[in-house]
PAZAPA-4460 file (N, C-alpha, C; in steps of 0.05 Angstrom, whole numbers, plus 32768, in hexadecimal, padded with zeros to 4 digits):
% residues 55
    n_x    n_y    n_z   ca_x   ca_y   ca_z    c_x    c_y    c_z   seq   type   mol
   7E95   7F8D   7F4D   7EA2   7FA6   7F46   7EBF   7FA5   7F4E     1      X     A
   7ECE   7FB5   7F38   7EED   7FAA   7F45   7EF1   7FCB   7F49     2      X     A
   7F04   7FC5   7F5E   7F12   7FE6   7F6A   7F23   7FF2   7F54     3      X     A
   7F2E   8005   7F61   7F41   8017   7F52   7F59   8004   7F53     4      X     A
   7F5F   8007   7F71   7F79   7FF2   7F87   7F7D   7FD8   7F6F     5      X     A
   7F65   7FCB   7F72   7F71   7FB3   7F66   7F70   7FAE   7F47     6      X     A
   7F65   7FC0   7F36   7F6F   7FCC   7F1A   7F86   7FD1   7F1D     7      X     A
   7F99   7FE3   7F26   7FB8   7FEF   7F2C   7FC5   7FD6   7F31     8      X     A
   7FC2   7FC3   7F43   7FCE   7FAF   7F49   7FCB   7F9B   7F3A     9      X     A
   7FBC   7F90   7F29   7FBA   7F7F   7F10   7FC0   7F86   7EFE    10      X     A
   7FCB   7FA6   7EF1   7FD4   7FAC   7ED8   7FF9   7FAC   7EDE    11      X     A
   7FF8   7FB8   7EF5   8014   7FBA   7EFD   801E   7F97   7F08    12      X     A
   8016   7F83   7F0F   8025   7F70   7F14   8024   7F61   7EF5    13      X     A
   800F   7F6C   7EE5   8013   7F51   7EC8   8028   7F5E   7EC0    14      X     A
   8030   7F7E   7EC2   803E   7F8F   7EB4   805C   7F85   7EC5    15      X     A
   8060   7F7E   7ED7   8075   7F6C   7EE6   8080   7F4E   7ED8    16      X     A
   806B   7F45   7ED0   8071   7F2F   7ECA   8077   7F29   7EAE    17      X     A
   806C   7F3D   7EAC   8073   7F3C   7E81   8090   7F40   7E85    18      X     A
   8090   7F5E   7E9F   80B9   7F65   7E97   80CC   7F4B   7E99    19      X     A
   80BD   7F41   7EB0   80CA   7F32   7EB8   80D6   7F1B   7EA4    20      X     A
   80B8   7F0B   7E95   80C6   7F00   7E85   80D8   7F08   7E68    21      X     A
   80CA   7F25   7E66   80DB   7F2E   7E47   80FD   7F2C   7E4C    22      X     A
   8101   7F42   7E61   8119   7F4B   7E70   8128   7F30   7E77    23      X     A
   8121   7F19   7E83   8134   7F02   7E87   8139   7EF7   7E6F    24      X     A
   8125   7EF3   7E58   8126   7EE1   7E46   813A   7EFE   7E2C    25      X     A
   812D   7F0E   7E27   8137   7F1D   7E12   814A   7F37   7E14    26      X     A
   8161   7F35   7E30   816D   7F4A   7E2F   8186   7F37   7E3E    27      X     A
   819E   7F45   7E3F   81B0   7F37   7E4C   81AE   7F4A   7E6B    28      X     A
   819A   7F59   7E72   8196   7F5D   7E8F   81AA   7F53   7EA0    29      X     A
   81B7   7F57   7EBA   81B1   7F48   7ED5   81A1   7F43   7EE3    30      X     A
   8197   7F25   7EED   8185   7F25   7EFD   8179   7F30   7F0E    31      X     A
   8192   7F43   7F17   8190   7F61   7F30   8176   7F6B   7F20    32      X     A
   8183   7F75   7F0B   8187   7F91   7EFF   815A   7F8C   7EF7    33      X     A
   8157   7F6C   7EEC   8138   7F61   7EE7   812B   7F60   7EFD    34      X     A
   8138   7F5F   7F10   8125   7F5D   7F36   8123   7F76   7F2F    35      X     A
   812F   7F88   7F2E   8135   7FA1   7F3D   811C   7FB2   7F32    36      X     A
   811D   7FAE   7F17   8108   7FB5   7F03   80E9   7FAD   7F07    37      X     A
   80E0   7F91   7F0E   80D0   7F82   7F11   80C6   7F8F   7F35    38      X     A
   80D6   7F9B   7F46   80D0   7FA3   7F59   80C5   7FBA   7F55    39      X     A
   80D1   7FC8   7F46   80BE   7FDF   7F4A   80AF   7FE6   7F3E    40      X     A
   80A5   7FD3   7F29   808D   7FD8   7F1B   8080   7FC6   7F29    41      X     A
   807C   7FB5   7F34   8068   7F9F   7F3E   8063   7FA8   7F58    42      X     A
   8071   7FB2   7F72   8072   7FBC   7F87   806B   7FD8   7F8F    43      X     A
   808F   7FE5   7F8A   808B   8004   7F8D   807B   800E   7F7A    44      X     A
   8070   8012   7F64   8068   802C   7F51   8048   8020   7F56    45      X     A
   803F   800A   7F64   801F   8009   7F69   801C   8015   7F8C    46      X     A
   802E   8013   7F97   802C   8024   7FB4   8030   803E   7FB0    47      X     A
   8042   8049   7FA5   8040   8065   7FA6   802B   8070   7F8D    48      X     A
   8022   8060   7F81   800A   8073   7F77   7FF4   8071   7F87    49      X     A
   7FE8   8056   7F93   7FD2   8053   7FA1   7FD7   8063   7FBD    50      X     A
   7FEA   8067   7FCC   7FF8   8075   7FE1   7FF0   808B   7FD6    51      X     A
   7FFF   8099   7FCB   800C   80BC   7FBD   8001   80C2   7FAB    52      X     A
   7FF5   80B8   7F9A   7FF1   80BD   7F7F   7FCC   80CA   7F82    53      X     A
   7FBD   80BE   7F92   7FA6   80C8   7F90   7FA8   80DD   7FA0    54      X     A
   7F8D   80ED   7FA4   7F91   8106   7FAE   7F74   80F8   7FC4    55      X     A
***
């Protein structure tokens, strides 16, 4: 049986890695600017929902 936790965390890190590669390969981004993005969808926005987000 898979959790909630690790559903959130496997949609949100593939959803990291897609940006990751769309955003380096198909945008003239800064690398900042693709971390910065890739951070908080892969990191912050799965802690504060699993944190905050449930009741």
């Amino acid at each position: 049986m898979v959790s909630e936790e690790n559903k959130v965390v496997a949609v949100t890190a593939t959803t990291a890695l897609v940006l990751l590669v769309g955003l380096s390969a198909y945008t003239d981004l800064s690398s900042g600017v693709v971390a910065g993005v890739v951070f908080v969808v892969g990191i912050l926005l799965p802690q504060v929902y699993l944190n905050y987000g449930r009741a």
